[in-house]
C-alpha positions as CSV (number, residue, x, y, z in Angstrom):
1,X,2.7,45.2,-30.9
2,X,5.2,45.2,-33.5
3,X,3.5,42.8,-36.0
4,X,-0.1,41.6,-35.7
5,X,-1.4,39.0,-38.6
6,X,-4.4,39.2,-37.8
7,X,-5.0,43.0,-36.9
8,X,-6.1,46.1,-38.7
9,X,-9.4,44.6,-39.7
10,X,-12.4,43.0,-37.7
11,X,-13.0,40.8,-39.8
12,X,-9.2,39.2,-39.7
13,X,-9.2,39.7,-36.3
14,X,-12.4,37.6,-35.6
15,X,-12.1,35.2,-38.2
16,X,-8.9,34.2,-36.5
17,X,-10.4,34.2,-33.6
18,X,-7.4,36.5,-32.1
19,X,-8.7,40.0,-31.9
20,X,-5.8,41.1,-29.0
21,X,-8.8,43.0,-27.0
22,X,-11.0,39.9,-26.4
23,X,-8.8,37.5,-26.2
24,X,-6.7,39.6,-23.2
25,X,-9.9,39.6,-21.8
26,X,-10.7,36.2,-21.6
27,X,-7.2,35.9,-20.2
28,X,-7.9,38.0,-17.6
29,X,-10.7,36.0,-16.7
30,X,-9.6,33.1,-16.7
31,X,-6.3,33.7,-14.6
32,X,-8.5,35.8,-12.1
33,X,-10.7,32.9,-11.4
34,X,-8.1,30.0,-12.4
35,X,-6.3,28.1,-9.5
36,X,-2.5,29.0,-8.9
37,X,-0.4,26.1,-11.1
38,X,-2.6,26.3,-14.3
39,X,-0.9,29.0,-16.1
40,X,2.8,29.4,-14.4
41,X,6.3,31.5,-15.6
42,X,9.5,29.1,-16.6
43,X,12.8,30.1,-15.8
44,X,16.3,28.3,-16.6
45,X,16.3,27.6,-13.1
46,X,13.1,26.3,-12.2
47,X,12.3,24.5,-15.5
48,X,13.4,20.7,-14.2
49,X,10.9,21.6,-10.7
50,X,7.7,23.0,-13.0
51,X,8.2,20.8,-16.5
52,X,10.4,18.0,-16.2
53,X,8.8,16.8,-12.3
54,X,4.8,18.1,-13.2
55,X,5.2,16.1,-17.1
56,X,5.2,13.2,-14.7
57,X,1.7,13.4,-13.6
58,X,0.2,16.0,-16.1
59,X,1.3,17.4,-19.7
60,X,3.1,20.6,-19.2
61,X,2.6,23.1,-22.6
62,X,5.6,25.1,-23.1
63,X,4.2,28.6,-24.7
64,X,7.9,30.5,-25.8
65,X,7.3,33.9,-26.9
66,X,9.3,37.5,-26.0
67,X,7.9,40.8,-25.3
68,X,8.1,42.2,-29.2
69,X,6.5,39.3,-30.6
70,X,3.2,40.6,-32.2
71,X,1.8,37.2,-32.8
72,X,3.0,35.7,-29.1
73,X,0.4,38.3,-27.7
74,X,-1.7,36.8,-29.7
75,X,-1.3,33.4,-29.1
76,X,-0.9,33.8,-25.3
77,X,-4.3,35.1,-24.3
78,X,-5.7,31.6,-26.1
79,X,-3.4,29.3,-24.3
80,X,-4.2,31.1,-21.1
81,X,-8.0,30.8,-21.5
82,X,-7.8,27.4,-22.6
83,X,-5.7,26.6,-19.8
84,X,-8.0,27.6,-17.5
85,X,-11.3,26.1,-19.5
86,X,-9.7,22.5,-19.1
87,X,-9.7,22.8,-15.7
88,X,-6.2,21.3,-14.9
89,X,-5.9,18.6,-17.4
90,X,-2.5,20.0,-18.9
91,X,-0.3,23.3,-17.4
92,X,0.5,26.0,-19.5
93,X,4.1,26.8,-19.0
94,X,5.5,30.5,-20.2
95,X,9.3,30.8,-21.5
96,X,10.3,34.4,-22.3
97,X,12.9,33.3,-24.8
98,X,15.0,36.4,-24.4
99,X,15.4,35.7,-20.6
100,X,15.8,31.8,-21.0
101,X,18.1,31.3,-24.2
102,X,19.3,28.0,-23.2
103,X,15.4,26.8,-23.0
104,X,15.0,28.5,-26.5
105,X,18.4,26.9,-27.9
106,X,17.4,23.2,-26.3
107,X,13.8,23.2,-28.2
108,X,15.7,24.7,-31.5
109,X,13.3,26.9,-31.8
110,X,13.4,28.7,-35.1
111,X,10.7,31.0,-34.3
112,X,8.1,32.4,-32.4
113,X,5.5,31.8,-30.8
114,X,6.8,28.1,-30.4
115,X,4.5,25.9,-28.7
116,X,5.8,22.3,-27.3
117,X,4.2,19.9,-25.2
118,X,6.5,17.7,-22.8
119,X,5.2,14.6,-21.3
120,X,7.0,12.5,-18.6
121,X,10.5,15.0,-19.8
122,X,10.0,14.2,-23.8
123,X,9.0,17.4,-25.8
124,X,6.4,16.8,-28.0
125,X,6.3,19.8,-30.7
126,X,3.1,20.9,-31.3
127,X,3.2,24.1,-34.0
128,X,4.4,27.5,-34.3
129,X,3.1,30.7,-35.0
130,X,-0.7,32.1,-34.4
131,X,-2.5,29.4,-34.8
132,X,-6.9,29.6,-35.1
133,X,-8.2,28.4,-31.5
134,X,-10.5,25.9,-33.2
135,X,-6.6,24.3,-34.7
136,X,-5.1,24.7,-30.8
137,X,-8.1,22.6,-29.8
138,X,-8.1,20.0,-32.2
139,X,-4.0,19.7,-31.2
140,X,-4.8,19.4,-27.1
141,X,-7.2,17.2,-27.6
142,X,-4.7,14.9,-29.4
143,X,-1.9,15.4,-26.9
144,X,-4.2,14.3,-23.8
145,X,-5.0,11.1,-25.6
146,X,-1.0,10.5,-25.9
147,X,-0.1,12.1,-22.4
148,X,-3.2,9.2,-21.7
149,X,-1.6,6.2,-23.8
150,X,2.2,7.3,-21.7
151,X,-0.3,7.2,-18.0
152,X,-0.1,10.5,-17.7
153,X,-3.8,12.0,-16.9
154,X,-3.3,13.7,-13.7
155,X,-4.8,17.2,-13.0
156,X,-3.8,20.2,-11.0
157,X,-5.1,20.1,-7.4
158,X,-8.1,22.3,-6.8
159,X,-8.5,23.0,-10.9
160,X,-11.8,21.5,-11.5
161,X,-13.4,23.6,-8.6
162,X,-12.4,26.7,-10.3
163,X,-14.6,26.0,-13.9
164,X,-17.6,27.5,-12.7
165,X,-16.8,31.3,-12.2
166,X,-14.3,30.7,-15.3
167,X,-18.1,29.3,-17.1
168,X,-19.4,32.8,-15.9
169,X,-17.2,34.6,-18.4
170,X,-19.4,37.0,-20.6
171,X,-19.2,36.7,-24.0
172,X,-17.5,39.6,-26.1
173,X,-19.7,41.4,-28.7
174,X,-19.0,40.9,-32.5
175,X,-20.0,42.0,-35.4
176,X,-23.6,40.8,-36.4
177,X,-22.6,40.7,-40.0
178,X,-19.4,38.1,-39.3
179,X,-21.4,36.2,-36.3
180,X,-22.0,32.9,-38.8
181,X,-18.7,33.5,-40.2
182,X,-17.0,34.0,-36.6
183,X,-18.9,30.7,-35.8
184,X,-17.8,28.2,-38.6
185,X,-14.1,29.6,-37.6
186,X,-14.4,28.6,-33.9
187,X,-15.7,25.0,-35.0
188,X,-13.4,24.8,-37.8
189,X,-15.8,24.3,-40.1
190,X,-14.0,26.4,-43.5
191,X,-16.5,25.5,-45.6
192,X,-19.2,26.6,-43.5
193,X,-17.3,30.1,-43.0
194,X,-16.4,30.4,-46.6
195,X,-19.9,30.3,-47.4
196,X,-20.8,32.7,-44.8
197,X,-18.1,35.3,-46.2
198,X,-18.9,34.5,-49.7
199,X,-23.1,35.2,-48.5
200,X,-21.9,38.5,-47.3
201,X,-19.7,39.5,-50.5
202,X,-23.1,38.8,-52.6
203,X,-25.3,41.1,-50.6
204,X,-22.0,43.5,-51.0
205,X,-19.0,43.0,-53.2
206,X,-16.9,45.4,-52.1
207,X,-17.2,44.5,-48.5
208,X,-12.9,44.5,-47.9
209,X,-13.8,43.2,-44.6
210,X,-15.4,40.2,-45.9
211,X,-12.9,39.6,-48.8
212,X,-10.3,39.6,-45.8
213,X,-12.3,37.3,-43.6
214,X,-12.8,34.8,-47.1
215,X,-8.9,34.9,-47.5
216,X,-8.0,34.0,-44.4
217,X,-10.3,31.5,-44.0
218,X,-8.3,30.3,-47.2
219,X,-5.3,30.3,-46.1
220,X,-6.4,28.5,-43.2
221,X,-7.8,25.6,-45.4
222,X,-4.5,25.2,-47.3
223,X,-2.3,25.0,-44.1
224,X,-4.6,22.7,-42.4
225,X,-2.1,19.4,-41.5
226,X,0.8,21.3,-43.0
227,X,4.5,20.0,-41.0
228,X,6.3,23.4,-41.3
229,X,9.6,21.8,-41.3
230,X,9.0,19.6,-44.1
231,X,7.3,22.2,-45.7
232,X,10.1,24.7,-45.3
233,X,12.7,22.2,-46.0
234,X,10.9,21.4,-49.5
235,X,10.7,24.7,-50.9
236,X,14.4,25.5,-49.6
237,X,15.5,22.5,-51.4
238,X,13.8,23.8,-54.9
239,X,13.7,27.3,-54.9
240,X,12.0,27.1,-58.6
241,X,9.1,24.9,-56.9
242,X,6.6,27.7,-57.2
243,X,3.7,25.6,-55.6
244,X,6.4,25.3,-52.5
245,X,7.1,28.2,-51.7
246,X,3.4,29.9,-51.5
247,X,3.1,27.1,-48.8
248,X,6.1,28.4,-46.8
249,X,4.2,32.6,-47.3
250,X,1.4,31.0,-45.6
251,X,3.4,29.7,-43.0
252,X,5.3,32.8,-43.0
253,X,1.8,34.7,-42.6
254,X,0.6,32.5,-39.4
255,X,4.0,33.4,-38.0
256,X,3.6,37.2,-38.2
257,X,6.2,37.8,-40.6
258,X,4.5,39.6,-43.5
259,X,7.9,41.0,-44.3
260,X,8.9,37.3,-45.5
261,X,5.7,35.9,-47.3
262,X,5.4,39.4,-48.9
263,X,9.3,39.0,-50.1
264,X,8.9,35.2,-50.8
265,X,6.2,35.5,-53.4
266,X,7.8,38.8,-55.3
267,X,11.1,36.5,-55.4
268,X,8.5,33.9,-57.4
269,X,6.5,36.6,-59.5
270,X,10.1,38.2,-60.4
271,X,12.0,34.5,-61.6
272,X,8.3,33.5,-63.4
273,X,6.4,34.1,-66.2
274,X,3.1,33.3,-67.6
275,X,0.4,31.0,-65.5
276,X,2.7,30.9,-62.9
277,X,3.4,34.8,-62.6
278,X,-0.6,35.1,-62.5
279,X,-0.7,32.7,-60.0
280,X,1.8,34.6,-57.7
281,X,0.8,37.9,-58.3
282,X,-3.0,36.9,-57.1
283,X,-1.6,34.9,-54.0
284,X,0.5,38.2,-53.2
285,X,-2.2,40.5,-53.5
286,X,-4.8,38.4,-51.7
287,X,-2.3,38.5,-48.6
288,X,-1.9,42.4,-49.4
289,X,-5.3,42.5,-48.7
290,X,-5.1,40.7,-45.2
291,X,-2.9,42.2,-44.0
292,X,-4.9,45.5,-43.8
293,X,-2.6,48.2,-42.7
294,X,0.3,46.2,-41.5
295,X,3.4,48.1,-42.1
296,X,5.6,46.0,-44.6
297,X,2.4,46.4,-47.4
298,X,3.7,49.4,-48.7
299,X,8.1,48.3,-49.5
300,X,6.3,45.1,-50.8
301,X,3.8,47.5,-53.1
302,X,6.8,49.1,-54.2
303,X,8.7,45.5,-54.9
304,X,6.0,44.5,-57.0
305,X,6.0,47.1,-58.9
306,X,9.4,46.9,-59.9
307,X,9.3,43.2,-60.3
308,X,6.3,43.3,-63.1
309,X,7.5,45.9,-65.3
C-alpha cells in the first residue's frame, strides 16, 4: 500500500470503518458466496456490453482505482461487500484506470478512487476518495431511489438466493474499548462517536488512539454534504480564503494524499498570522496526529518548522 489514510492506528482504521484486514475479508466473503455478475472487471472493450446495456435494467457503480492506490484498496473491499449485501440491486463495476485510460479520461476523473454510478448510459458521480461505509450507504440508497424514479429497479439473476451464506459472514473482532465508538461510525451517528472517544479520553487523556479516533470522527463531521469540486474550485479561486482551503486538506485527507493537505495548510500557516496562524497550525497538527506513521509526517514536521520561526 503506498498511502493508507486511515492506517497505522486501530483506532483510525476502525473508526473509518476501513481497517485493510477486515474489510479484504468481508470481500472475500462476500465474492465467495456472491452470484457471478455482482461484482465484475470493465475493460475498454467490454464497457458498452457490462455498463452501458446492464444500466438499462440495473444501476451499474463504476469503482476506478489502480494497483498503487492506497486508499482504492480501501475503498474496494467496501463496495465489494456491499455489492454482495444488496443482493443484486445495483452491479459493482471495476476500472483499473491505468489499463483503461480512455474510461478514466471520459469520467474526467481527477483522482482516485472515483466512484460513479451510470443509469440507463448517464454517469451519475457519486464521490471520490475513501469515503466512511456508513456515507457509501447513505449515497446507494439515494441512487436506487433515482435509478427507481428513471424505471430502472431490476436485479441480477440468481442474486437474492445468494444473501443467506453472505448473512453467515462472522463478524471481525475489535477493540472493546472503541466497540461504541466503532458503532456510532457505522450508523453515522458523529455525535454519538464523538462522545464515545471523548468518554474514553476522560478515563485516559493521553489515549493517542482515541485522540485519533475523535479527529477523524471530526473531520468526518465537517466534510459531511461537502461537493468537492465546488469546494476545490472555491479555495483555488481565493487562495487567501483560509476557511477554504482547510476544507480542500480534508478532502485531500479522504483521498489519501497527506502529502497535499499536510502542504496545503503549512502554505496557510506560512502567508498568516495571528488567530488565523493558531487556527492552521492546530488543524495541521490534529491531521499530524491521524495520520499515525504515514510517511509524508516527517518533510511536513520539518516544513512547519521552518514556516513558524
Amino acid at each position: 500500500m503506498t498511502s493508507t489514510p486511515f492506517s497505522a492506528r486501530g483506532a483510525i482504521d476502525l473508526g473509518a470503518l476501513a481497517a485493510a484486514r477486515q474489510n479484504q475479508e468481508r470481500a472475500a466473503v462476500a465474492r465467495t458466496n456472491a452470484p457471478a455478475g455482482l461484482v465484475i472487471d470493465v475493460t475498454e472493450a467490454s464497457f458498452e456490453v457490462d455498463v452501458i446495456n446492464r444500466s438499462m435494467t440495473v444501476p451499474v457503480v463504476l469503482d476506478l482505482w489502480a494497483e498503487w492506490c492506497g486508499p482504492c484498496k480501501q475503498l474496494s473491499p467496501i463496495l465489494e461487500a456491499l455489492a454482495a449485501e444488496y443482493a443484486g440491486r445495483w452491479i459493482l463495476a471495476k476500472v483499473d484506470v491505468d489499463a483503461n485510460p480512455q474510461i478514466s479520461a471520459a469520467f474526467q476523473v481527477q483522482s482516485i478512487p472515483s466512484v460513479f454510478a451510470v443509469i440507463k448510459g448517464q454517469p451519475v458521480p457519486l464521490f471520490q476518495g475513501a469515503y466512511p461505509e456508513a456515507q457509501i450507504r447513505q449515497l446507494l440508497e439515494q441512487l436506487l431511489k433515482v435509478a427507481a424514479d428513471q424505471g430502472v429497479a431490476g436485479t441480477v439473476e440468481g442474486a437474492a438466493a445468494a444473501e443467506p451464506g453472505i448473512d453467515a459472514e462472522p463478524e471481525p473482532d475489535v477493540d472493546p474499548r472503541f466497540e461504541a465508538a466503532f458503532d456510532a461510525v457505522e450508523a453515522g451517528d458523529w455525535e454519538a462517536a464523538e462522545s464515545a472517544y471523548r468518554t474514553l479520553l476522560d478515563s485516559n487523556p493521553s489515549d493517542t488512539d482515541a485522540q485519533a479516533g475523535l479527529a477523524m470522527v471530526g473531520l468526518y463531521r465537517r466534510t459531511e454534504g461537502i461537493d468537492p469540486l465546488a469546494a476545490r474550485t472555491t479555495a483555488a479561486a481565493d487562495p487567501a480564503d483560509l476557511q477554504a482551503a482547510a476544507v480542500v486538506a480534508d478532502l485531500d485527507v479522504l483521498e489519501g494524499n497527506w502529502a497535499a493537505a499536510f502542504a496545503r495548510l503549512v502554505d496557510c500557516i506560512r502567508a498568516s498570522s495571528g488567530d488565523d496562524r493558531t487556527f492552521a497550525r492546530s488543524r495541521l497538527l490534529e491531521l499530524f496526529l491521524m495520520a499515525g506513521d504515514e510517511p509524508a509526517v516527517a518533510p511536513a514536521r520539518i516544513a512547519l518548522a521552518n514556516a513558524l520561526f
